[in-house]
ZADO-375546 format. One record per residue: residue number from 1; residue in three letters; x, y, z of N, C-alpha, C in turn. Coordinates in Angstrom, 3 decimals, m for minus. Layout:
R  pos  code       n.x       n.y       n.z      ca.x      ca.y      ca.z       c.x       c.y       c.z
R  NUM   ALA         X         Y         Z         X         Y         Z         X         Y         Z
...
% end
This chain:
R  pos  code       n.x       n.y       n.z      ca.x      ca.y      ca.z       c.x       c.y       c.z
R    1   UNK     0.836    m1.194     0.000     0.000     0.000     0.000     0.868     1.239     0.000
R    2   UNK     0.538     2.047    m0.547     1.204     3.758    m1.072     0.950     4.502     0.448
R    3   UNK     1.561     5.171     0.529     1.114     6.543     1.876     0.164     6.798     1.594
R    4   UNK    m0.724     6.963     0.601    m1.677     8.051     0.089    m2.362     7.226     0.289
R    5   UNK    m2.688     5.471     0.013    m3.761     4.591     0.352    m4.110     4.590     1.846
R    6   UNK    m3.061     4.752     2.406    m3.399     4.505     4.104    m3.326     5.512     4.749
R    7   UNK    m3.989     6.768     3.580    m5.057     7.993     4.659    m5.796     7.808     3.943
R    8   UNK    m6.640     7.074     2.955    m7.725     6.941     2.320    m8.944     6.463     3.494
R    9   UNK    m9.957     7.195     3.673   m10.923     6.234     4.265   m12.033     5.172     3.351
R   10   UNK   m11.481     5.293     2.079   m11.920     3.761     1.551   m10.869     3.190     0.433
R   11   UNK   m10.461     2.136     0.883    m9.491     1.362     0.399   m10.374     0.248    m0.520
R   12   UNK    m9.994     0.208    m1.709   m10.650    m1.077    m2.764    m9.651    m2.073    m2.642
R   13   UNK   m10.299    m3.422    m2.671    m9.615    m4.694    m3.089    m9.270    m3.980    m4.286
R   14   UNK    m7.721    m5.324    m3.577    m7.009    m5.130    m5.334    m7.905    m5.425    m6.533
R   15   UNK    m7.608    m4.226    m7.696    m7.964    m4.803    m9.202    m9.312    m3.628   m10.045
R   16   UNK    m9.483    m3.818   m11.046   m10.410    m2.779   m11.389   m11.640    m3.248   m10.967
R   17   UNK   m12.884    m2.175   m10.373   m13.817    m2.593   m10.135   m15.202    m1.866   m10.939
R   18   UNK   m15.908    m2.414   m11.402   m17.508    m2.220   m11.420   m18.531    m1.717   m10.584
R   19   UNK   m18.753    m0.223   m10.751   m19.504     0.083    m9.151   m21.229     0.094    m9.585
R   20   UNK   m21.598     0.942   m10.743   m22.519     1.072   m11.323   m23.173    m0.007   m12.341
R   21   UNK   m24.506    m0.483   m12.297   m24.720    m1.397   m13.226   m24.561    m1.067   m14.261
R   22   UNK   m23.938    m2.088   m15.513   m23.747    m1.912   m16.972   m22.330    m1.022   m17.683
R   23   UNK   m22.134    m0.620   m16.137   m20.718     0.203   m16.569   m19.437    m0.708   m16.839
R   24   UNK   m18.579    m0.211   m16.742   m16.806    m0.716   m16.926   m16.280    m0.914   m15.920
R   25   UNK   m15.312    m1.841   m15.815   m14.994    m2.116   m14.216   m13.491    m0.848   m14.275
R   26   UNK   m13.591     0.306   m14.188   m12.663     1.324   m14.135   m12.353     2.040   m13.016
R   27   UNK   m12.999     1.770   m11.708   m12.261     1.925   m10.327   m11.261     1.372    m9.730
R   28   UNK   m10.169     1.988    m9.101    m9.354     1.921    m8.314    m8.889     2.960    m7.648
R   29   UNK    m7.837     1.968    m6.590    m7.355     3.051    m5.586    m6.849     4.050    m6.159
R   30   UNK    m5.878     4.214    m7.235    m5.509     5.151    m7.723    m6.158     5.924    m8.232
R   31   UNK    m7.423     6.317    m8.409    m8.323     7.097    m9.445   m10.235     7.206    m8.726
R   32   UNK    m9.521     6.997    m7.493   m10.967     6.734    m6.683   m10.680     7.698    m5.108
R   33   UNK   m11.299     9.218    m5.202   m11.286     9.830    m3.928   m12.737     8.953    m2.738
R   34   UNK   m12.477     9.598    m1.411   m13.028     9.153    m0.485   m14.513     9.898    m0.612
R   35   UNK   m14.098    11.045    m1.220   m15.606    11.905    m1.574   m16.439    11.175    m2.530
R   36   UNK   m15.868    10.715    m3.817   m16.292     9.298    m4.788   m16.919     8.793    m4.144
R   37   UNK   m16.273     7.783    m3.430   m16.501     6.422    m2.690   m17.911     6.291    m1.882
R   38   UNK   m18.180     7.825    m1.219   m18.884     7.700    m0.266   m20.428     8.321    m1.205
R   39   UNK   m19.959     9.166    m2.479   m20.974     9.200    m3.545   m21.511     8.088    m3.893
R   40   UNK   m20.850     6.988    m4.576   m21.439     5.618    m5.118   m21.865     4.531    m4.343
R   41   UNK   m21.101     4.784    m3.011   m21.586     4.170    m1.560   m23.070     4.128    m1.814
R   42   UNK   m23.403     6.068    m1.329   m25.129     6.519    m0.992   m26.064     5.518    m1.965
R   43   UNK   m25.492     5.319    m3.429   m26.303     5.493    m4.527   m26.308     3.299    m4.915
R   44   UNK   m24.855     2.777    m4.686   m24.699     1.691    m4.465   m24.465     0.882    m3.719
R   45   UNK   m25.643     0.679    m2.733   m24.815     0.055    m1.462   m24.044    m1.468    m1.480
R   46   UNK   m24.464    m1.957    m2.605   m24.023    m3.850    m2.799   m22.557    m3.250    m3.034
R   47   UNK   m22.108    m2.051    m3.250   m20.430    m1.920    m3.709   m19.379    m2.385    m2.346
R   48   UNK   m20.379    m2.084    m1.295   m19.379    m1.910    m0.044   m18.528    m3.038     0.107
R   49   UNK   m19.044    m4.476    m0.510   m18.187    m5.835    m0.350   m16.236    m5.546    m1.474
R   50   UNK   m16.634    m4.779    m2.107   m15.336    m4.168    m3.014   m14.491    m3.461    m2.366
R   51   UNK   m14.932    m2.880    m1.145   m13.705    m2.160    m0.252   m13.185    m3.296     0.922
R   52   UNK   m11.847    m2.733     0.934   m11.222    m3.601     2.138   m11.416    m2.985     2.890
R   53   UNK   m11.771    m3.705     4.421   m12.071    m3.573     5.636   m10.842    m2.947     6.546
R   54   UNK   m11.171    m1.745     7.134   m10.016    m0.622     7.771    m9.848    m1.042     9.099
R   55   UNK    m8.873    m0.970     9.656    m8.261    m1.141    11.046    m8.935     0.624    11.751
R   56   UNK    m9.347     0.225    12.643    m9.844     1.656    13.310    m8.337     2.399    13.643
R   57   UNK    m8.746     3.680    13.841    m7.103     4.307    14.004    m6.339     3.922    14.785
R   58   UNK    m5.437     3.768    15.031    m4.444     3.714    16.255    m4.612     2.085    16.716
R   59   UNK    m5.332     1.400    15.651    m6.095     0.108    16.579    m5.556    m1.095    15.464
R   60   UNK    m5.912    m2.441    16.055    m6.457    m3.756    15.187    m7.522    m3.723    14.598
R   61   UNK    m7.758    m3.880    14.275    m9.748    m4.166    13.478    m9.985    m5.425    14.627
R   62   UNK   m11.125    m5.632    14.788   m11.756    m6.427    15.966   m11.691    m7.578    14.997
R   63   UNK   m11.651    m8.829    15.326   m11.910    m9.657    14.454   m13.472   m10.163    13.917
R   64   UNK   m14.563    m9.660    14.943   m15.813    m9.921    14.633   m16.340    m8.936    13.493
R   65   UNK   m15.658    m7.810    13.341   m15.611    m6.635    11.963   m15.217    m7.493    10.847
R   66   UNK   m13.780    m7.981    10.352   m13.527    m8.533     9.490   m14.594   m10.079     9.237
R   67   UNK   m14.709   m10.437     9.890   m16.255   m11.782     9.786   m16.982   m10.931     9.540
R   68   UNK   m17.658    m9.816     9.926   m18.947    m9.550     9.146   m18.589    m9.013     7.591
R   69   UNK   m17.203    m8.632     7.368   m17.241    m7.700     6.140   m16.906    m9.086     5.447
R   70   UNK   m16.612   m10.055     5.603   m16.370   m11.591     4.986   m17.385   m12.021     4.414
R   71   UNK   m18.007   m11.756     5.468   m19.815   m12.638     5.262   m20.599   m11.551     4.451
R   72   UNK   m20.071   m10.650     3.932   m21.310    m9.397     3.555   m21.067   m10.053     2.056
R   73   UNK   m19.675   m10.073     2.101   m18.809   m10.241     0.392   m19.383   m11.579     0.294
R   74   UNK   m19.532   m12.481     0.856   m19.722   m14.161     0.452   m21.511   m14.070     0.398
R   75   UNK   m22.266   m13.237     0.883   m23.742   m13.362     0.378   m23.950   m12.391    m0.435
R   76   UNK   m22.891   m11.249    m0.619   m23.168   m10.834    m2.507   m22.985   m11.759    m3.076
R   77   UNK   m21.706   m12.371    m3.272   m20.947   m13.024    m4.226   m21.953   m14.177    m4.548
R   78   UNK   m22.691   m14.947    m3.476   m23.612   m15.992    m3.499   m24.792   m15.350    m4.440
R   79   UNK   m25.301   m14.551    m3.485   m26.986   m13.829    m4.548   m26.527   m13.211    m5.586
R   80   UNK   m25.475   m13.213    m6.354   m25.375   m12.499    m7.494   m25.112   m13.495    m8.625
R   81   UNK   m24.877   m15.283    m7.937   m23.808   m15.911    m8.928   m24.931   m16.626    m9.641
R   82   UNK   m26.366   m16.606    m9.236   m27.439   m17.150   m10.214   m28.076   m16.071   m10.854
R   83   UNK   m27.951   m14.727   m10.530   m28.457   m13.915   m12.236   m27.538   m13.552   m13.344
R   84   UNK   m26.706   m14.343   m13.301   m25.567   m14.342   m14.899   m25.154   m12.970   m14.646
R   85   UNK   m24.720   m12.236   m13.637   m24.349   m10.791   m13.946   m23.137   m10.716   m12.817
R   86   UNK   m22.125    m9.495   m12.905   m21.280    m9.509   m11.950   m21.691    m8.233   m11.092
R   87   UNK   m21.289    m8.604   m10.020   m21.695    m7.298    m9.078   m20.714    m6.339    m9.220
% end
């Protein structure tokens, strides 16, 4: 991770992503502000499984945080894999 990723308050899994239906998968960290993020957030909420899960400041991330952001991504990934479409 860059300096600039780890003052981001939203960090994407690696790789280009798809936020909007029918669009291009053309997000990333590099080309994706926190003001963005929290735009397509309001408007897409199934996107949130595409960001990696943040350590609170100064802290660990709890481990019951990372299980829920696990489990959010594994019942998109599930309800999305029988309508032929990618989330």
């Amino acid at each position: 991770m860059t300096n600039d990723t780890l003052k981001k308050k939203y960090v994407l899994k690696p790789g280009l992503h798809q936020f909007a239906p029918g669009s291009a998968a053309i997000h990333s960290n590099e080309n994706l502000s926190d003001e963005e993020a929290e735009w397509y957030l309001q408007r897409y909420p199934h996107i949130a499984a595409l960001f990696a899960p943040q350590p609170p400041k100064g802290g660990v991330m709890e481990p019951e945080t990372v299980k829920q952001a696990e489990n959010t991504h594994k019942s998109i990934v599930d309800n999305s894999s029988d309508k032929g479409g990618s989330i």
